[in-house]
N, C-alpha and C positions, 0 to 999 in steps of 0.2 A: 598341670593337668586339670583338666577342666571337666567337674563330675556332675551329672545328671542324674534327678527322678525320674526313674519309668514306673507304669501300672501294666499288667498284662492280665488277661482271664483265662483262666486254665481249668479244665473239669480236676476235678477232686483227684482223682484216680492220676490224672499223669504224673500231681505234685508228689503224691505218696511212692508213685516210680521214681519219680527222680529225689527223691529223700533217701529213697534205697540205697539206688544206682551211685549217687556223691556221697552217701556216709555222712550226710550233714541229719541235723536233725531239725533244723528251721527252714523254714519255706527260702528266706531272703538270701541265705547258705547257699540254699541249694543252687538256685535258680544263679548265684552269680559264680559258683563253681561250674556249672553248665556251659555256661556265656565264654565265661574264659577259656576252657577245656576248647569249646566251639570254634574260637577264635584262633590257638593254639594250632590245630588241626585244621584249617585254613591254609594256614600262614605256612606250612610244614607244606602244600600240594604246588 
């Protein structure tokens, strides 16, 4: 598998949702339980 950096800009307020939202407590947590959750639910329609 062949793994990549991304950057993205997010206002403050969405990271702190979605810190909630995943129960992670790191931004990098979060946003790649997100990604996958996203992905998941994709692939599932």
């Amino acid at each position: 598998m062949k793994i990549m950096h991304v950057q993205s800009v997010l206002p403050e307020e969405d990271i702190i949702t979605l810190k909630i939202k995943t129960g992670e407590s790191s931004t990098k947590d979060a946003i790649s339980k997100a990604v996958y959750h996203y992905l998941d639910c994709q692939a599932e329609e």
